[in-house]
N, C-alpha and C positions, 0 to 999 in steps of 0.2 A: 929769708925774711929778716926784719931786722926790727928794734925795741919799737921804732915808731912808724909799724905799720898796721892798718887796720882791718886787711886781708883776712890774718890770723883768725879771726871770731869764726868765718864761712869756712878754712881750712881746719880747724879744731872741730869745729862740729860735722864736717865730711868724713874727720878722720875716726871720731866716734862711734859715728853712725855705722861706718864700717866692722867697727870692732863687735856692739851689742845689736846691731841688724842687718848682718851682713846682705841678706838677698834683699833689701830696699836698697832702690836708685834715685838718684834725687834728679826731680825735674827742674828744670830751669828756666820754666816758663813763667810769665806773670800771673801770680796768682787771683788778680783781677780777672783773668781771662781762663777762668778755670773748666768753660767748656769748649779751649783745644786743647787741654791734654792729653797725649794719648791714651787709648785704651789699654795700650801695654803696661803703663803706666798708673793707671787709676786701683791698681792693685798694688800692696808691695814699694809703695814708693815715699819720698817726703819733698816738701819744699822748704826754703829757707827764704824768710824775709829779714833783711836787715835793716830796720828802723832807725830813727835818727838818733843820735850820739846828744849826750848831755855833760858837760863840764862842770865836774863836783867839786875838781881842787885843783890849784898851780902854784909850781915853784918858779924856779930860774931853771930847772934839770929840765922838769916833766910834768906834763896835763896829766890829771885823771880824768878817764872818760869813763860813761857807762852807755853801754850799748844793747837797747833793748831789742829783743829778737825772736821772732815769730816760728816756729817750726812744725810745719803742718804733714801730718801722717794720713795715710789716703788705705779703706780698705772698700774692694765691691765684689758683691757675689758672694749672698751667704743666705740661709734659710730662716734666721731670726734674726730682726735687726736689731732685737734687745741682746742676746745675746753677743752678737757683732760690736755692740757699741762696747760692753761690758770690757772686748776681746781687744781691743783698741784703746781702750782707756786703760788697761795693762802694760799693752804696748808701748803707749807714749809716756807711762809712769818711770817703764826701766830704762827707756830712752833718758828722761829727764833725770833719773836717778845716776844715771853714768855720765852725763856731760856736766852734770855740777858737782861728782865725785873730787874731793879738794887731790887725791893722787892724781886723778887723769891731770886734770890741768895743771899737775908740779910736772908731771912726767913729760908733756908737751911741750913746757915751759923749758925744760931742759935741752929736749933734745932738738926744740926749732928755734932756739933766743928768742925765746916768746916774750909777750909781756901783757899777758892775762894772765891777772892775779887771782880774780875768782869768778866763778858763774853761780846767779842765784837766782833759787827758784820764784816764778813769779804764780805759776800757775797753769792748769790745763783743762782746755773747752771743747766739748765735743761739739761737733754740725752734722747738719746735715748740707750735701753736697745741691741739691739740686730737692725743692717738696716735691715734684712730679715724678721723681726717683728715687725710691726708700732700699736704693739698691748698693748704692753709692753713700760712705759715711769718711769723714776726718774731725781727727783730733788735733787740736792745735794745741802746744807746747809755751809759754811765753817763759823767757828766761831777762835776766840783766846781766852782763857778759862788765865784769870790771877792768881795765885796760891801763895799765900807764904806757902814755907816748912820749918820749926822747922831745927833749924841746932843740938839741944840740945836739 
């Protein structure tokens, strides 16, 4: 990877997601079309949207970008869905607590010539997946992912 690439935001948060949820798998489907996801899948899993990029500052080096970004945690099959949501909305707390951890993203920053400088929290929303299935629940994640890109 290299200072002016914008990959890094999707590879930072895969590699996260790995670390504080290891058994979720992230789906790569559109989350528009959120009923073909698998069923393997609607458990145990997250998606990532990467939203559109905004240009906060520039030199003659480097853009600042901010990249806002969407990251949806998927739970189904449980006997309370207050209790599910509650269990979920923890989930996607320590999620979001560890991808805007200011170490994780030095220690990334390090070892991949990152150039994400910081992720901030924007906030987290719980849904329901489907009203006609109060079986299926996600929490969605929203963060701002700070970026300088190499203009050279």
């Amino acid at each position: 990877m290299s200072s002016n690439d914008l990959s890094q935001v999707r590879d930072y948060i895969n590699t996260r997601m790995s670390v504080v949820e290891p058994t979720y798998q992230e789906w790569k489907g559109s989350l528009e079309d959120i009923g073909n996801i698998p069923k393997t899948l609607l458990d145990r899993s997250y998606h990532i949207t990467l939203n559109p990029t905004t240009s906060t500052e520039q030199s003659d080096n480097f853009i600042q970008e901010t990249q806002n970004v969407f990251i949806s945690v998927f739970k189904q099959g449980f006997t309370s869905s207050i209790e599910a949501r509650d269990e979920l909305m923890q989930i996607a707390n320590c999620i979001r607590l560890d991808i805007i951890n200011f170490k994780n993203v030095e220690d990334y920053k390090a070892a991949n010539d990152g150039n994400i400088e910081k992720v901030v929290s924007i906030g987290i929303t719980p849904n329901d997946i489907d009203a006609t299935n109060d079986n299926i629940i996600k929490a969605t994640i929203e963060i701002d992912v700070v970026l300088f890109i190499a203009t050279t």
